[in-house]
N, C-alpha and C positions, 0 to 999 in steps of 0.2 A: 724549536722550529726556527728556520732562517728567516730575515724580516724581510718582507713583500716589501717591491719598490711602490714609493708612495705613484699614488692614481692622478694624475695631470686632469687637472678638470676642463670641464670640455668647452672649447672655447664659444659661444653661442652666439655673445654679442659680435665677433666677425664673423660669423659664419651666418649668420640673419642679415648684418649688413653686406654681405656677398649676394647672399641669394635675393634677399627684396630688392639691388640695386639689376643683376642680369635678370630678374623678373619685369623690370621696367622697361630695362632696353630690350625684351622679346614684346612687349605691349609697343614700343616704339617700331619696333621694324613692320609688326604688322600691320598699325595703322599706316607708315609708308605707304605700306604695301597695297594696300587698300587703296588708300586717298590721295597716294601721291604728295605728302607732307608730311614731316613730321608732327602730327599735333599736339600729342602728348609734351617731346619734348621742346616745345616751345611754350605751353603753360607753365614749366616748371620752371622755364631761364628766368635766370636772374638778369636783370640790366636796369636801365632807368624806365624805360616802360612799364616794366613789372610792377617797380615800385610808385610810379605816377599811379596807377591804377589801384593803388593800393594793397596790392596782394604780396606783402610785406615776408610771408611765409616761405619766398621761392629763395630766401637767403639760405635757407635748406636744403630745400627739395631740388635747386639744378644740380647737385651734390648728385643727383640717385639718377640722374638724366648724362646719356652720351651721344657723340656724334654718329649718324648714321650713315654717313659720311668723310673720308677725309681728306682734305685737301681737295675737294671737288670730286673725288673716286669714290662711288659707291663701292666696287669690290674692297674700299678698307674699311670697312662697317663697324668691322671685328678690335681696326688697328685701338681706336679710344678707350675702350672696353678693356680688351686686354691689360693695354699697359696700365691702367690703374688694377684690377682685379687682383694680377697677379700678385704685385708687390704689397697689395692687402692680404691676402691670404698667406703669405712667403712670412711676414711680419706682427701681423696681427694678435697669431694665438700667443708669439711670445710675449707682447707687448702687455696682451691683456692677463696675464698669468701675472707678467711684473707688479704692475699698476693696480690690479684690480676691475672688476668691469665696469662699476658705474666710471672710474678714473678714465678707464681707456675709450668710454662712452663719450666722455667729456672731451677726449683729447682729439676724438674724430670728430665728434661735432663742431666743436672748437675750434678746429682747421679752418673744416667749411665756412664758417661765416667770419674768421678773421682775411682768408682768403678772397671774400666777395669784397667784403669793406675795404681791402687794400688794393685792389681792383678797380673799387666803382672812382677812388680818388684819384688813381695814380693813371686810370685808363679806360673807365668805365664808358659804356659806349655799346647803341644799340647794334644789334640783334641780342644781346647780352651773352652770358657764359653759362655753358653746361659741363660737369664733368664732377667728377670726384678729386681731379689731381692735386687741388689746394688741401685737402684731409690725407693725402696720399703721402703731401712733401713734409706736413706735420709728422706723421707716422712718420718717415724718414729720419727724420732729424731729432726727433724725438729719442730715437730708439740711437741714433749714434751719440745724443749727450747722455742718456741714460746705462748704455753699455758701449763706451769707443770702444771700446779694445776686442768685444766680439768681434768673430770675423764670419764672411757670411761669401759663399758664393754669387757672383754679380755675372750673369748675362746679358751682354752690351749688346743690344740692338735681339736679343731673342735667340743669340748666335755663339759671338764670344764669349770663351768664358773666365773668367778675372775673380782671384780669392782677394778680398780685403778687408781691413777692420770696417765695425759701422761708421767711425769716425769720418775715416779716409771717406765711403761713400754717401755720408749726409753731405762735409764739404765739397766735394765732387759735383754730387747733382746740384749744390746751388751755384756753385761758381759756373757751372754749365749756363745758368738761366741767367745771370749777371749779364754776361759773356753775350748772347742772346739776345737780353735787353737792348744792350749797347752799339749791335753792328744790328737791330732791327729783321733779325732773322726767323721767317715763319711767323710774322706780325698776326694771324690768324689765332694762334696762340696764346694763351691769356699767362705770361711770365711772371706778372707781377703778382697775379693771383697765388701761382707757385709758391713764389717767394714770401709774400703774407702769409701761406701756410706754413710754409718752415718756419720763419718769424717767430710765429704761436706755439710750434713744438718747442722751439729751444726754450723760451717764458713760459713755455708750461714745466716741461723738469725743472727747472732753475726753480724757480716759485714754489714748488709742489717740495724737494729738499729743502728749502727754507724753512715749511710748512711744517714736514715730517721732525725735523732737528728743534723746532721751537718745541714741539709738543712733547718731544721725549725731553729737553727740560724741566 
């Protein structure tokens, strides 16, 4: 009998962090919607508030929280959401197949709060930050020191479309947010936070090979 191609196991840990994260932000548009605030997602922001009050846990949870909002326009509600969603769901199941899930657990959580940390120093500052995109730039970067040479289709702005290695597009997106930093462009925008989370992805493969090669010693 011919051999069945082996069964891709089904990716859970992103697809729970997909679905619990658009599960929040439908709880966030409706209490908007309701109250005219967002309440939810302001319990979950991170910033120095949060942490004066002690609710130490929102180094997390504004991970799972997005703008209802952007740039002032309620009709971009969708825009914050999206751009993280996607490139989690685009990325994720391979990442977590490579690594493993409790690893690739670690590697999104791991974003998130290297991301707030590198944030609350370098910029930190109330209303504080909501978003996924610091676990988003880890996954990025992650996935282009752990496979440069895959290439992956890139949709610039949702639109154009551009084949590249991962390589080329981890450095890309960070030299974007560099870049950004520098000429203080879309200050509303938490860059640094970004960059803390790619930061953590590249010292997470680096580390994690280190780990893997002593042990098979």
């Amino acid at each position: 009998f011919p051999e069945l191609p082996r069964r891709r196991p089904f990716p859970w840990v992103t697809w729970l962090i997909v679905g619990s994260t658009v599960a929040v932000f439908l709880l966030q548009l409706l209490e908007n919607h309701l109250y005219g605030d967002d309440v939810l997602g302001n319990a979950l922001a991170f910033g120095p508030q949060s942490v004066a009050e002690g609710h130490y846990w929102t180094i997390l949870t504004y991970a799972w929280a997005h703008a209802v909002a952007m740039f002032g326009d309620p009709g971009l509600f969708w825009l914050h959401i999206v751009a993280n969603m996607v490139p989690l769901a685009c990325l994720g199941p391979a990442l977590e197949e490579l690594l493993g899930k409790a690893r690739f657990l670690g590697l999104y959580l791991g974003g998130a709060i290297a991301a707030a940390l590198v944030w609350s120093v370098f910029d930190g500052r109330d209303p504080g930050i909501i978003g996924a995109s610091g676990a988003i730039f880890a996954l990025i970067v992650a996935a282009g020191t752990a496979a440069p040479r895959a290439r992956v289709m890139v949709y610039v702005f949702f639109v154009l479309p551009i084949r590249m290695s991962l390589r080329v597009l981890a450095i890309a997106v960070c030299a974007v947010e560099v870049f950004l930093v520098f000429v203080n462009w879309l200050p509303g925008v938490a860059h640094m936070a970004h960059l803390g989370g790619a930061a953590f992805g590249f010292l997470y493969i680096a580390v994690l090979r280190m780990v893997v090669k002593f042990r098979q010693k």
